[in-house]
C-alpha positions as CSV (number, residue, x, y, z in Angstrom):
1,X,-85.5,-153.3,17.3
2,X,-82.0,-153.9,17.8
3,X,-80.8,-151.6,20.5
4,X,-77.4,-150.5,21.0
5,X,-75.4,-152.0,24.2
6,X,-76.1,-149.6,27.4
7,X,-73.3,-148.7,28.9
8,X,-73.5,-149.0,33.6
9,X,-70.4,-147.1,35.0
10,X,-69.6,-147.3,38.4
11,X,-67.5,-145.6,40.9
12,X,-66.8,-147.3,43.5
13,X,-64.1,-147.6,46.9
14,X,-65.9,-151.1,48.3
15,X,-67.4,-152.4,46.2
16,X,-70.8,-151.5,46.5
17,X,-71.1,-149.5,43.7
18,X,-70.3,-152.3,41.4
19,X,-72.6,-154.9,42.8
20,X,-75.9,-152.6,42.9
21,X,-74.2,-151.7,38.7
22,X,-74.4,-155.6,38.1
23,X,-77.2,-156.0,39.4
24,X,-78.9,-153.1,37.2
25,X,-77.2,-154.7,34.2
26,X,-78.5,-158.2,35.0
27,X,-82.2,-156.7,35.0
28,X,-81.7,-154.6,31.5
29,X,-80.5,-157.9,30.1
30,X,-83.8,-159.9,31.5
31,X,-86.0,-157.3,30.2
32,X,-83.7,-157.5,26.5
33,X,-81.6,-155.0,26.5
34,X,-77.7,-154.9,25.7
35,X,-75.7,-153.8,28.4
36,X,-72.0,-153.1,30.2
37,X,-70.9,-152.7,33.3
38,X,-68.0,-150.7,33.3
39,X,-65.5,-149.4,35.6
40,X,-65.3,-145.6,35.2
41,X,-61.6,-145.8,35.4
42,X,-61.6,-148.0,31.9
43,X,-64.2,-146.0,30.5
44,X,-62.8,-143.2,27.5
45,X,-65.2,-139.8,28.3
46,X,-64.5,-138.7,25.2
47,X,-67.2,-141.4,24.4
48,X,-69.9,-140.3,26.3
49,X,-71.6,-138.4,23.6
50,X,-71.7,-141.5,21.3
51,X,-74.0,-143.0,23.6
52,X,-77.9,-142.2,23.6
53,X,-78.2,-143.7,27.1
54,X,-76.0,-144.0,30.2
55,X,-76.8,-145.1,33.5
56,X,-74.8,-144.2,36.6
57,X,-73.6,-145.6,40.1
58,X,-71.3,-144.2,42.7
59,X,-70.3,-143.9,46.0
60,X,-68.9,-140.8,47.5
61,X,-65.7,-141.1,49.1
62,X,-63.6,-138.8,51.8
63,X,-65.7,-135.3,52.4
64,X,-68.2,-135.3,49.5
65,X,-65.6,-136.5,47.0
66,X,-65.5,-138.5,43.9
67,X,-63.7,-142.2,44.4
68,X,-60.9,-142.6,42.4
69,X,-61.8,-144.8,39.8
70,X,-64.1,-142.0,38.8
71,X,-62.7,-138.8,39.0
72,X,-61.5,-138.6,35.7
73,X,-65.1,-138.7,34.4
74,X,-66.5,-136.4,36.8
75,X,-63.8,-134.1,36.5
76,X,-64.3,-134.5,31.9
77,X,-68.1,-133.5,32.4
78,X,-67.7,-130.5,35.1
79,X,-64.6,-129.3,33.4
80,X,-64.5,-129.7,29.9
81,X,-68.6,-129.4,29.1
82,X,-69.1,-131.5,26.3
83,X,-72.2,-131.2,24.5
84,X,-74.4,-133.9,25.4
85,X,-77.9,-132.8,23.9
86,X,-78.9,-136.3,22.7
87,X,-77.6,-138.1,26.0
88,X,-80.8,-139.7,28.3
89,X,-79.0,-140.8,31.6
90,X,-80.1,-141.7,35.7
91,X,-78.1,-141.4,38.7
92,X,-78.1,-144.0,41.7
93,X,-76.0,-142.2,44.5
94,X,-74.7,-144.2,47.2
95,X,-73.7,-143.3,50.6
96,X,-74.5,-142.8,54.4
97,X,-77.3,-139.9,56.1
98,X,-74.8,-139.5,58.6
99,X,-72.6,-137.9,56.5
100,X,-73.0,-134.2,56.0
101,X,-72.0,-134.6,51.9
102,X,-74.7,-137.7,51.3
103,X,-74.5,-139.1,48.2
104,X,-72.5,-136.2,47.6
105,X,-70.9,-137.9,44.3
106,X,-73.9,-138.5,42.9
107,X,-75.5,-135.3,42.9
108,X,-72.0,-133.8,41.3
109,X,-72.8,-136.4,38.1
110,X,-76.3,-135.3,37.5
111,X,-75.4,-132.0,37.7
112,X,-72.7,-132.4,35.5
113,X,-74.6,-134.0,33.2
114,X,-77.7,-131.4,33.1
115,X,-75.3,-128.7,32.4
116,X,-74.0,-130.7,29.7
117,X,-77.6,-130.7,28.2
118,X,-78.3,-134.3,28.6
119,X,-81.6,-135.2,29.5
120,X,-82.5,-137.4,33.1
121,X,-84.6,-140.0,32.3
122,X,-86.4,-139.9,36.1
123,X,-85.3,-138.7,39.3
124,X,-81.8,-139.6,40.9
125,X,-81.7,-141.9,43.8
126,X,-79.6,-141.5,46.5
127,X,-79.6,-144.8,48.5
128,X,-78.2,-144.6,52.5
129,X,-75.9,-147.7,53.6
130,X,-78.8,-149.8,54.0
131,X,-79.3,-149.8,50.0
132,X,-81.6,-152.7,49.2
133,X,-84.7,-151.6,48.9
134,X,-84.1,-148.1,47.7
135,X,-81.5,-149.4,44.4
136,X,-84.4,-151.6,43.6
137,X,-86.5,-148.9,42.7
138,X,-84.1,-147.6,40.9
139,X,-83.3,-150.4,39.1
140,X,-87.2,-150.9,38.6
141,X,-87.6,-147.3,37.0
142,X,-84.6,-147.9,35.0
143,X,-86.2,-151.5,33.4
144,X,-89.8,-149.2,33.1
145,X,-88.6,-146.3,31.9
146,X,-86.5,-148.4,28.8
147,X,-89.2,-150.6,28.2
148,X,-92.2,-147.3,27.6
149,X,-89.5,-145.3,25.4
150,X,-87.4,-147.8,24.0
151,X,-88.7,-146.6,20.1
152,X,-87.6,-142.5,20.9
153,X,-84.5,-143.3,23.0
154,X,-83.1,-145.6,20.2
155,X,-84.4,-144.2,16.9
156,X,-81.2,-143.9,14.6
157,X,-82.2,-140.5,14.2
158,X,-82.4,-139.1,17.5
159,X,-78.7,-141.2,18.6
160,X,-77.5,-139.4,15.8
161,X,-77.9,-136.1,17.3
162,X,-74.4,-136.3,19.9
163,X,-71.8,-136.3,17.7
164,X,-68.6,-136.9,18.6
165,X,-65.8,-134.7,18.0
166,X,-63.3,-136.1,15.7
167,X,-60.3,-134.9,18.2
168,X,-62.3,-136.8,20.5
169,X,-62.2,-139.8,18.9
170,X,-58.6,-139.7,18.1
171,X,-57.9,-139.4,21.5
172,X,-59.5,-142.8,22.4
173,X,-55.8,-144.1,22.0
174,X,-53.9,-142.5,24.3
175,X,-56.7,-142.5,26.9
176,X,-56.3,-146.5,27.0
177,X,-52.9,-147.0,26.8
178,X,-52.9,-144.0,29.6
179,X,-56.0,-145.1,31.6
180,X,-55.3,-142.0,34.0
181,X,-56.4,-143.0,37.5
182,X,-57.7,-146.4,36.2
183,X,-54.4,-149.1,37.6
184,X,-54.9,-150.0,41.5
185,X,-52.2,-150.2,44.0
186,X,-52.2,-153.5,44.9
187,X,-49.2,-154.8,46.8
188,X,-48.7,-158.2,48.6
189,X,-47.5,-157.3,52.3
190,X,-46.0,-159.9,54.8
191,X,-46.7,-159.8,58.2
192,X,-44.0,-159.2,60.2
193,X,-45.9,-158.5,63.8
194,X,-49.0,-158.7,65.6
195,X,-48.7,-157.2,69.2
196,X,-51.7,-156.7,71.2
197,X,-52.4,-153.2,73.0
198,X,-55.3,-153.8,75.1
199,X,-54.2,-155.3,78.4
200,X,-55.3,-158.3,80.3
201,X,-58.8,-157.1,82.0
202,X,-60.4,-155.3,79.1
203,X,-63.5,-155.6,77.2
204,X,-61.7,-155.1,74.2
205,X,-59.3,-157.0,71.8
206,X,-57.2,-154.3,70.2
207,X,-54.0,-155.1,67.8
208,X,-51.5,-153.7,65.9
209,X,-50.7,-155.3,62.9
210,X,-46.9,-154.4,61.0
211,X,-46.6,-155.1,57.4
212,X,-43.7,-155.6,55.3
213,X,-44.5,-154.0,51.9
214,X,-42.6,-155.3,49.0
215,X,-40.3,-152.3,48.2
216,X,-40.5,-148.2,49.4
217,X,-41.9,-146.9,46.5
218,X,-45.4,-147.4,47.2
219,X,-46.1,-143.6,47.6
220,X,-48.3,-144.2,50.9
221,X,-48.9,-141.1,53.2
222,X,-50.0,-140.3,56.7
223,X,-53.7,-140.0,56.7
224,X,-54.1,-143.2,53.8
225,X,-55.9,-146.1,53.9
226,X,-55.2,-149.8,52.5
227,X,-58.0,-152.2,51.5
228,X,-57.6,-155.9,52.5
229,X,-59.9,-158.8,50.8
230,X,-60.7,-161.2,53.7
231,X,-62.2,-164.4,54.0
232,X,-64.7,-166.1,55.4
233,X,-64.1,-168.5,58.5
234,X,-64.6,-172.5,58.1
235,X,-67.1,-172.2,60.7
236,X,-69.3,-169.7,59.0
237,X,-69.4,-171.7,55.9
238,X,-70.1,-174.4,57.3
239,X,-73.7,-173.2,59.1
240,X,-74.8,-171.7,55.5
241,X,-73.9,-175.4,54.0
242,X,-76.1,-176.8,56.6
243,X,-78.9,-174.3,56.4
244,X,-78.8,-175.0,52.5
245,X,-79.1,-178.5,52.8
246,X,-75.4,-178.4,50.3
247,X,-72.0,-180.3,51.0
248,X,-69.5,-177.5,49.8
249,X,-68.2,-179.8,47.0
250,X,-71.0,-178.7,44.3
251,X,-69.5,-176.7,41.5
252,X,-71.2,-172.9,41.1
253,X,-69.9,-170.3,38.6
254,X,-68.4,-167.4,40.6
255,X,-66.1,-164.2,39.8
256,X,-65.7,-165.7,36.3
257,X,-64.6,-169.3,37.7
258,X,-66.0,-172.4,38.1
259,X,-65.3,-173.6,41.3
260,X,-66.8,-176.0,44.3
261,X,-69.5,-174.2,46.5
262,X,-67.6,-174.6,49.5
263,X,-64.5,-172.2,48.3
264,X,-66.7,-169.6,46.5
265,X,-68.6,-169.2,49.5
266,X,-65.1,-168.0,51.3
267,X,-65.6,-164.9,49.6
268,X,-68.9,-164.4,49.9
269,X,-71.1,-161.8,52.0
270,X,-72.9,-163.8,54.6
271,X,-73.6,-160.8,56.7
272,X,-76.0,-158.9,54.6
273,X,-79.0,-160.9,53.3
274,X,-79.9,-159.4,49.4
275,X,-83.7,-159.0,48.1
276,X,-82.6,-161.2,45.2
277,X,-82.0,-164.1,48.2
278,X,-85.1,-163.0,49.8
279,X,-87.2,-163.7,46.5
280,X,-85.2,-166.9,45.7
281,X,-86.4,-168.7,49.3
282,X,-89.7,-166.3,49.1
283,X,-91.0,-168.4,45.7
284,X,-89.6,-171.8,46.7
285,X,-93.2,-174.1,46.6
286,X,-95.1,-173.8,49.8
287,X,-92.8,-170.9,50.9
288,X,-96.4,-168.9,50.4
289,X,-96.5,-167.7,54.0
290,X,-93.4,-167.9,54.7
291,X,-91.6,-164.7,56.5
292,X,-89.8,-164.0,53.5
293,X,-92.6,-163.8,51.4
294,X,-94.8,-162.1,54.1
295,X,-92.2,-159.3,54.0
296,X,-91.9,-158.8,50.5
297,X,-95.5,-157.4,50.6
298,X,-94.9,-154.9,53.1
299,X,-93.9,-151.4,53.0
300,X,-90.5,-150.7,52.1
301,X,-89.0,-149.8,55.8
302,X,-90.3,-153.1,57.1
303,X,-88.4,-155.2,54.0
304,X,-85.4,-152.9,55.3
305,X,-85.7,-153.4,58.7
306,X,-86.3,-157.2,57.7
307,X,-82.8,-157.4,55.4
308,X,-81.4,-156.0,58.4
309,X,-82.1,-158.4,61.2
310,X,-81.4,-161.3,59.0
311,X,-77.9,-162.6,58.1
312,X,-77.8,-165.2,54.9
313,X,-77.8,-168.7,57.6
314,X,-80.8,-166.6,59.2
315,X,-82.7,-166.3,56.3
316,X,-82.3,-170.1,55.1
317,X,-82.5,-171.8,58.5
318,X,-86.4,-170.3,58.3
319,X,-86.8,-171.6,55.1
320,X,-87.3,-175.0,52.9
321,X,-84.3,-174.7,50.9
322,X,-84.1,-178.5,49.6
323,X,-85.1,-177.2,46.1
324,X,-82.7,-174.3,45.7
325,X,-79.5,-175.2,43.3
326,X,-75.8,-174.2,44.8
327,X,-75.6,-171.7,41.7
328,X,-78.6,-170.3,42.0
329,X,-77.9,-169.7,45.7
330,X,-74.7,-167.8,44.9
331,X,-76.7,-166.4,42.1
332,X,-78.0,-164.1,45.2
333,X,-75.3,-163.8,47.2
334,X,-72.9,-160.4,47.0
335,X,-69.5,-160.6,47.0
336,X,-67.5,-160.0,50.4
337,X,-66.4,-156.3,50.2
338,X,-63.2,-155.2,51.0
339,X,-62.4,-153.9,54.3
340,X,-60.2,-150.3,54.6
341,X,-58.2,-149.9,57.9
342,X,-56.5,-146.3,58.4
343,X,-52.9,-146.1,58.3
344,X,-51.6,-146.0,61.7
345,X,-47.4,-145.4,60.7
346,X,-45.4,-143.0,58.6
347,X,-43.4,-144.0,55.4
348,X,-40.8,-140.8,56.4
349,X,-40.0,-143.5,59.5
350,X,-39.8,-146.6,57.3
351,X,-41.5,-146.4,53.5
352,X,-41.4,-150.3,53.2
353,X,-43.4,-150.9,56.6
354,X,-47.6,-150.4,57.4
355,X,-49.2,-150.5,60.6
356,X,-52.6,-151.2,61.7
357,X,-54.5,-150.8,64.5
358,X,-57.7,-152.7,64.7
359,X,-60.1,-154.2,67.1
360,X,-61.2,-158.0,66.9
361,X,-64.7,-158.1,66.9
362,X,-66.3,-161.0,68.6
363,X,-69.7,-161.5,69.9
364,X,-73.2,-163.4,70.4
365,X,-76.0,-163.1,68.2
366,X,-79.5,-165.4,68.7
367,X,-77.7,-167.0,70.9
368,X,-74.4,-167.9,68.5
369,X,-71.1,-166.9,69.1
370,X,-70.5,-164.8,65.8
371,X,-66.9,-162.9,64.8
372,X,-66.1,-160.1,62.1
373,X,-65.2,-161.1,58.8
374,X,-62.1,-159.0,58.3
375,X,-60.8,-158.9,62.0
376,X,-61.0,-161.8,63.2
377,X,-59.4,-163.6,59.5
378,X,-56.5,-161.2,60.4
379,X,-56.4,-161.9,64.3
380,X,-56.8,-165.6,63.7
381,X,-56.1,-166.9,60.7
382,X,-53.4,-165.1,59.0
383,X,-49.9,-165.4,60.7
384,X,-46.7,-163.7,61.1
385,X,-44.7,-164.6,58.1
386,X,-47.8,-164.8,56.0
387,X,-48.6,-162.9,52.6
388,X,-51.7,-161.5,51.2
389,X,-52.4,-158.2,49.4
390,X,-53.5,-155.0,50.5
391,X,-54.4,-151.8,48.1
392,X,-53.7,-148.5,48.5
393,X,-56.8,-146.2,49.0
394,X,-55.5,-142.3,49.0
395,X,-57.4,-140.0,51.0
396,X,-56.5,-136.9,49.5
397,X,-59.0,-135.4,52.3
398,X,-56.9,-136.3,55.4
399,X,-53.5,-135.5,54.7
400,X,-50.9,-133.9,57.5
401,X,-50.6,-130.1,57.0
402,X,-47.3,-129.4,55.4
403,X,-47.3,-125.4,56.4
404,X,-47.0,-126.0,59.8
405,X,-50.2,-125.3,61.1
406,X,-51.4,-126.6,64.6
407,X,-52.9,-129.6,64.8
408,X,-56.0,-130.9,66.9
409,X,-56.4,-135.0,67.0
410,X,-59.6,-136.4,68.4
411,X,-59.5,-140.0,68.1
412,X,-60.5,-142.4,70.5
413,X,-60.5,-146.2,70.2
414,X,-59.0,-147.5,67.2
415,X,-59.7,-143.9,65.7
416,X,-56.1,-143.1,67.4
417,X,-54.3,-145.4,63.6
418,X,-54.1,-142.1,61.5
419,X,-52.9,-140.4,64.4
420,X,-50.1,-142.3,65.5
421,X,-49.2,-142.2,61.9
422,X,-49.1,-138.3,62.4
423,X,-47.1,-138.3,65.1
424,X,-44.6,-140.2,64.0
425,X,-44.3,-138.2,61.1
426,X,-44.0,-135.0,63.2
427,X,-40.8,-137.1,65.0
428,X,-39.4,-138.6,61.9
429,X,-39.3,-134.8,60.0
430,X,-39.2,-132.9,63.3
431,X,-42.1,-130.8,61.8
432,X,-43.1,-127.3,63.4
433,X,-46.7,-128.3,63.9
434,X,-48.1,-127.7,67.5
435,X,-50.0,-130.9,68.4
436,X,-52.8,-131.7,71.0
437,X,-54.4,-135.4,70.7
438,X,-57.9,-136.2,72.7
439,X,-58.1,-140.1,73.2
440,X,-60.2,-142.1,75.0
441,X,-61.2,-145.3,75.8
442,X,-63.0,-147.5,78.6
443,X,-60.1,-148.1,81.0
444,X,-56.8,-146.3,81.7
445,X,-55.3,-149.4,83.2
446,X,-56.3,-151.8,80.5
447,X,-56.9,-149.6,77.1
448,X,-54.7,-146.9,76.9
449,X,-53.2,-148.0,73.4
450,X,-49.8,-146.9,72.7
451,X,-49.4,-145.7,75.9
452,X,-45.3,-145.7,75.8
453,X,-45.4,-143.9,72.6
454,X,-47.9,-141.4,73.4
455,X,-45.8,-140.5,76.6
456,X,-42.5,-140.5,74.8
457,X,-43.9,-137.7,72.2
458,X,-45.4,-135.7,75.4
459,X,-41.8,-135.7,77.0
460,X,-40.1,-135.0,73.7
461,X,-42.1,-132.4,72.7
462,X,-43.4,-133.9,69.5
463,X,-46.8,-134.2,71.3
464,X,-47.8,-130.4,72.5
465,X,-50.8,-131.6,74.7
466,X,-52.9,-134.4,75.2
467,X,-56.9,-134.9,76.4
468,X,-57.8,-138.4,77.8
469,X,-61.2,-139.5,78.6
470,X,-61.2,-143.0,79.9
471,X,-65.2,-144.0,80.7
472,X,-65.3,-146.6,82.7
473,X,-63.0,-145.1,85.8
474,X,-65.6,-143.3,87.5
475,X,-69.4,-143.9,88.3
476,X,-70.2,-140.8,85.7
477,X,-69.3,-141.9,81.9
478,X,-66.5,-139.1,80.5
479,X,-65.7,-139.2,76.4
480,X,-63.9,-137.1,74.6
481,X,-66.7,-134.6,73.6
482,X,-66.6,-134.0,77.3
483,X,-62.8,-133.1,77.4
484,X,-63.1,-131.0,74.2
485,X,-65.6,-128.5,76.0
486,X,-63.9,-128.5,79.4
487,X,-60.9,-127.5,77.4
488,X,-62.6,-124.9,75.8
489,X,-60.7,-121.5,76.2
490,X,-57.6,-123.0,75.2
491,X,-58.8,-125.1,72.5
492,X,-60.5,-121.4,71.3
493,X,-57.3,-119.6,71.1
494,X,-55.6,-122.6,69.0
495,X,-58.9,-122.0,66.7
496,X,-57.7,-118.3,66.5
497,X,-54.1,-119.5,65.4
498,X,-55.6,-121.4,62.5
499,X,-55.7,-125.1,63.9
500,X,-56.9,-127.6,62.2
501,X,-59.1,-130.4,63.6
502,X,-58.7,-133.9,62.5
503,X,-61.4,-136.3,63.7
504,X,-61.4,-140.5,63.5
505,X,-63.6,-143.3,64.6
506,X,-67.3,-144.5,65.6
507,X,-69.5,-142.5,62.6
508,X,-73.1,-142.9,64.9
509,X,-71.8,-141.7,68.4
510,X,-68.9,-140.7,68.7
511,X,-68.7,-137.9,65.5
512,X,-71.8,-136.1,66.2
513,X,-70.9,-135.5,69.8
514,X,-67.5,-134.5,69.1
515,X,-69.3,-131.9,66.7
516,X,-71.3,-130.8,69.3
517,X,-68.9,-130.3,71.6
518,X,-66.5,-128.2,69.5
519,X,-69.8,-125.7,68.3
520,X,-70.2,-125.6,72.0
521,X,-66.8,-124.4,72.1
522,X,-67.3,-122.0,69.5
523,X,-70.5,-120.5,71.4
524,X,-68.9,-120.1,74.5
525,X,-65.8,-119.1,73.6
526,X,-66.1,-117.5,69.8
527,X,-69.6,-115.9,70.9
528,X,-71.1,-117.5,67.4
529,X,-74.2,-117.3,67.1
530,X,-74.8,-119.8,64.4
531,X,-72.8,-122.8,65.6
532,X,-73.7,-125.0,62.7
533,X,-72.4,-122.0,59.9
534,X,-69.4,-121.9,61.8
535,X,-68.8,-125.5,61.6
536,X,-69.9,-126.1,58.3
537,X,-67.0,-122.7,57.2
538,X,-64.4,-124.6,59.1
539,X,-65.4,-128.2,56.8
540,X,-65.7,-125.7,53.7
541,X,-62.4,-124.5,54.0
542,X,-60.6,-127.5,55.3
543,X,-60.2,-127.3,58.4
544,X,-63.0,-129.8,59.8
545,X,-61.5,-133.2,58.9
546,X,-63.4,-136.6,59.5
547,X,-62.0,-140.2,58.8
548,X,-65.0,-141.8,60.3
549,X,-67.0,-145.6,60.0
């Protein structure tokens, strides 16, 4: 039987989405079926009903939201309710447990599609950050479930059942010449400064990074973010050419090119070892007890714990790779992903300018000197007068109040970008807002990042109060959880105004405490009783902000 082609969409910030929605449509092709992967953002909804199965992958962006590229479809399902009676789909969500809205986007589709009437083929999947193992059993129960009903899912007579709407159809024009929410920003920026904060004697390599943008009309706000496509370093390519056994100059078919191994492995992910690369060195010949294959029949928390403490040079320094082809090897390999850094400047000051802040990450791993992809390609090998493009990720979710409402800032380390940018904003329109920033860092002498600014707004009046916690300056450690609860009856009574509380930085530590600290607040100060409502009500109605990694 000649099926029809099965259509993958994917929503998608990173990148991530995409990749596990390639692979999926790789596997439906092995097994002989037709399929698409398609960007939600180029995909008409008015064409969803013409389809007797769907499959779906997202992320969830922001506070439980949709990304951008595929609001327009969520917001056609939950919205508009087609009828969708002779639809089959399944729902991979991506996203991170330490968010409160996990896989938040995810859920919202299968919803959407239930109440629509369409039928889930199996369970959704919601896959955490470490997504290996868990999209591969979804991509296994999508390959099974095809294969067992492939005769009722595709019988003429039961696709015939969604019909589309004949408005519908006509409206397939305009959607593609309009392709709402489907263009990218992407701009090419020139650097125009890169000034380090972090003074001689710390632990830490923190920059700001100013970018020229090509003209003032790129509608950037306070509280955005811009995407950047690094590369990898010479260095880095050159161990995986060595591990492989490879020179560089063999030609591999990647990103729709055919290029020599050496370039296509700039922008490749070298960090994060794949199960397809796992099974490639896993079935090479007398690989049989090797640790890749030992791993691959184990439980599934040991082949995650195992993807996890392997990086790609890892994985084929421990393994005979003299048989493995250069396209095969990128075959397995997952494209770098791009890297989002806050805004840290406002466009009211200067709309063609961006700023950065960002700290170069450098250290030692089994006994190797290793660097970060994206930090240390801007810290080292892109220069002042040098171009390269950036593209504009909105975060609708942590914009600056415009009614005036105070303003608490907790952002310590690099999680102080958004909030310069907020400040100067508050300067450049002389806004009403009362503002009170907690920063911290490790030293006062040596990290206190934007120091001369921060005191300038204190004496000017732009900045109400601020809360630092620097520590390393005493025997017993201080963060700024611990200055949030010592300032407890004050911070209260701004609560009682109406304040909002804007939080940015470290997603494992620092986020949780900070949490922690303010429902202490509210227990001591409010008298809640239920901390974690309380919370949860002030996240609900938008006052709870996070911009956390």
């Amino acid at each position: 039987m000649t099926t029809p082609t099965i259509p993958v969409l994917f929503g998608t910030e990173t990148g991530n989405a995409e990749y596990c929605a390639d692979l999926l449509v790789e596997a439906l092709e092995e097994e002989g079926f037709s399929a698409s992967l398609i960007d939600m953002a180029d995909f008409n909804p008015d064409e969803t009903a013409s389809h007797p199965v769907l499959f779906i992958v997202t992320s969830t962006y922001g506070n439980g939201d949709p990304p951008a590229n595929a609001e327009r479809m969520l917001d056609y399902l939950q919205k508009d309710s087609p009828k969708l009676s002779g639809l089959n789909f399944a729902v991979c969500g991506l996203g991170d447990t330490s968010f409160h809205h996990f896989a938040q986007c995810g859920k919202d589709f299968e919803k959407a599609l239930l109440a629509c009437s369409a039928k889930a083929m199996f369970d959704r999947v919601d896959c955490d950050e470490d997504y290996e193992v868990s999209f591969d059993a979804f991509k296994e129960s999508a390959v099974s479930y095809l294969r067992e009903n492939k005769d009722s899912l595709f019988n003429p007579e039961t696709a015939s059942s969604n019909e589309t709407d004949p408005a519908a159809a006509a409206a397939t024009t305009d959607f593609t010449e309009a392709k709402v929410g489907g263009a990218e920003r992407v701009y090419q920026a020139k650097l125009l400064e890169k000034v380090l904060l972090s003074k001689p004697g710390s632990a830490k390599e923190t920059m700001h990074y100013e970018l020229e943008l090509p003209d003032s009309e790129t509608g950037y706000r306070v509280g955005d973010c811009f995407a950047v496509d690094p590369e990898n370093s010479a260095r880095a390519i050159a161990s995986v050419l060595t591990a492989a056994q490879m020179t560089g100059d063999e030609m591999v078919s990647w990103r729709g090119e055919t290029i020599p191994l050496r370039e296509a492995l700039q922008s490749a992910c070298l960090q994060q070892v794949t199960l397809e690369l796992v099974r490639l060195v896993a079935k090479q010949p007398g690989a049989e007890e090797s640790p890749a294959a030992r791993v691959l029949n184990q439980e599934n928390a040991q082949i995650t714990a195992f993807l996890k403490e392997h990086y790609v040079v890892d994985l084929l320094e421990e393994h005979d790779t003299s048989q493995i082809e250069a396209n095969t090897l990128m075959g397995a390999l997952r494209k770098l992903q791009p890297r989002l850094f806050s805004v840290a400047s406002s466009p009211t000051k200067d709309a063609q300018r961006v700023g950065f802040t960002i700290e170069t990450v450098r250290y030692e791993r089994k006994g190797k000197a290793l660097e970060g992809v994206a930090t240390c390609w801007l810290a080292d090998r892109v220069h002042v007068g040098d171009s390269f493009p950036l593209r504009l990720v909105k975060n609708d979710d942590f914009q600056f109040p415009q009614d005036g409402t105070p303003v608490i800032m907790v952002g310590p380390g690099t999680g102080i970008a958004p909030f310069r940018a907020f400040l100067e904003e508050v300067e450049a329109c002389q806004a009403p807002n009362d503002t009170w920033l907690f920063f911290g860092h490790q030293h006062e002498a040596y990290d206190f990042l934007y120091e001369t600014e921060i005191k300038r707004w204190l004496e000017n009046g732009t900045l109400d109060r601020a809360d630092f916690a620097w520590s390393r300056d005493q025997e017993q450690k201080v963060y700024v959880q611990n200055k949030i609860e010592q300032s407890a009856e004050k911070l209260w009574a701004w609560l009682e105004r109406g304040a909002r509380i804007y939080v940015c930085g470290d997603a494992e530590g620092m986020a949780p405490g900070v949490a922690s600290a303010f429902k202490a607040v509210a227990t001591k100060q409010g008298g809640i009783h239920d901390a974690d409502a309380w919370l949860q009500q002030l996240v609900d109605s938008g006052r709870y902000k996070t911009d956390v990694y």
